[in-house]
C-alpha positions in Angstrom: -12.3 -71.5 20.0 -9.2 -73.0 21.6 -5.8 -70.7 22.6 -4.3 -71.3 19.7 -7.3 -70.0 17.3 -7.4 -66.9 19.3 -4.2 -65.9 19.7 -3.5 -66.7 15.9 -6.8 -64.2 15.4 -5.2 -61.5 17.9 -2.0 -62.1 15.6 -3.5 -61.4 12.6 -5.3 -58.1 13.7 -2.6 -57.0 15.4 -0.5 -56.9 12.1 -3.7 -55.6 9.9 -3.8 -52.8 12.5 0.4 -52.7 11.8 -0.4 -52.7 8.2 -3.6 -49.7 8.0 -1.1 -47.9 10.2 1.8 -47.9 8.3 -0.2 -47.3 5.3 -1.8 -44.3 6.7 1.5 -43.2 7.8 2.7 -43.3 4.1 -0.3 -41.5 2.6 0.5 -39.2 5.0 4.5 -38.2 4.7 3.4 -38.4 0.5 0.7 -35.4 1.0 3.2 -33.8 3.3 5.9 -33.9 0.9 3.7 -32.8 -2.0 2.6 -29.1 0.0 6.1 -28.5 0.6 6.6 -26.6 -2.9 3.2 -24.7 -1.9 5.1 -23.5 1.6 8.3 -22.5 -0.8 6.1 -20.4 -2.6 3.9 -19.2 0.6 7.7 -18.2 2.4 8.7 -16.7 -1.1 5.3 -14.6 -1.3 6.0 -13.7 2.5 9.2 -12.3 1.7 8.2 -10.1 -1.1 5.0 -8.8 0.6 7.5 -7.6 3.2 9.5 -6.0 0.6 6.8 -4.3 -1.2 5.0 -3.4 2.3 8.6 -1.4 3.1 8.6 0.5 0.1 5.0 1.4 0.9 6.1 2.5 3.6 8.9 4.8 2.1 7.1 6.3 -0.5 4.0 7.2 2.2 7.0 9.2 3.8 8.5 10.5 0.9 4.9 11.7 0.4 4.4 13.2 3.4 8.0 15.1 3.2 7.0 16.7 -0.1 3.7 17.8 1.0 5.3 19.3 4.4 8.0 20.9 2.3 5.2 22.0 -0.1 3.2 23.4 3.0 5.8 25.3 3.6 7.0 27.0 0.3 2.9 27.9 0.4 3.5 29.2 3.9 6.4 31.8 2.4 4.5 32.6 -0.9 1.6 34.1 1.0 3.6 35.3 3.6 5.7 37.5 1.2 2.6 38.4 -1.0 0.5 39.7 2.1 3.7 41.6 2.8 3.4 42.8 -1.0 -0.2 43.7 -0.1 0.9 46.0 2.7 3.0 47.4 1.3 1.2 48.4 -1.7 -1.7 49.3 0.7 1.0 51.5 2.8 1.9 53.6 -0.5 -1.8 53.9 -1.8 -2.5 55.4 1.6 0.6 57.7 0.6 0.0 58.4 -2.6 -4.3 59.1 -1.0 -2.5 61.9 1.7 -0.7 63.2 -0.9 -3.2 64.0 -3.6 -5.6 64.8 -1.0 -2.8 67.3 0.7 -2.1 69.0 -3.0 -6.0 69.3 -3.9 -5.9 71.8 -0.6 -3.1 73.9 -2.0 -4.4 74.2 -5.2 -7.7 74.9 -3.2 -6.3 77.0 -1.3 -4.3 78.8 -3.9 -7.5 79.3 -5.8 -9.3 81.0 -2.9 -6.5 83.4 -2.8 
């Protein structure tokens, strides 16, 4: 094989090589182009997950408000009914001394 022969072969795998790599090149920017709608709707799905994820987030502390503020109404509806409770205990006690304290007059006014 002379100089000629070779460099002529070098030539022409140089510009196959040229060729595969420009054609690889274009396969390439065609499938890159083609998942860009798919990232469109991957950022558009990011963006609502974040939107949905915040009012999560605001109706878990709605939530919790209401049950606090429930808590609490509970808190003052058994407060003011053990104080109910007392105080009906207070005058049964009453009511107790007094019928005791009148069934030892009438005792005593009998054992006159």
């Amino acid at each position: 094989m002379t100089g000629a022969e070779l460099a002529a072969a070098l030539g022409g795998l140089l510009f196959l090589a040229f060729a595969a790599g420009w054609g690889a090149h274009w396969l390439w920017s065609r499938a890159a182009s083609a998942s860009a709608p798919r990232q469109d709707r991957a950022d558009e799905l990011a963006a609502e997950l974040l939107l949905v994820e915040a009012a999560r987030d605001a109706a878990l502390a709605e939530s919790a408000a209401r049950e606090a503020a429930a808590r609490e109404e509970a808190g003052a509806v058994r407060s003011s009914a053990e104080a109910a409770a007392r105080e009906r205990e207070a005058e049964m006690q009453a009511l107790s001394a007094g019928l005791r304290a009148a069934r030892e007059e009438i005792a005593a006014l009998r054992g006159r």
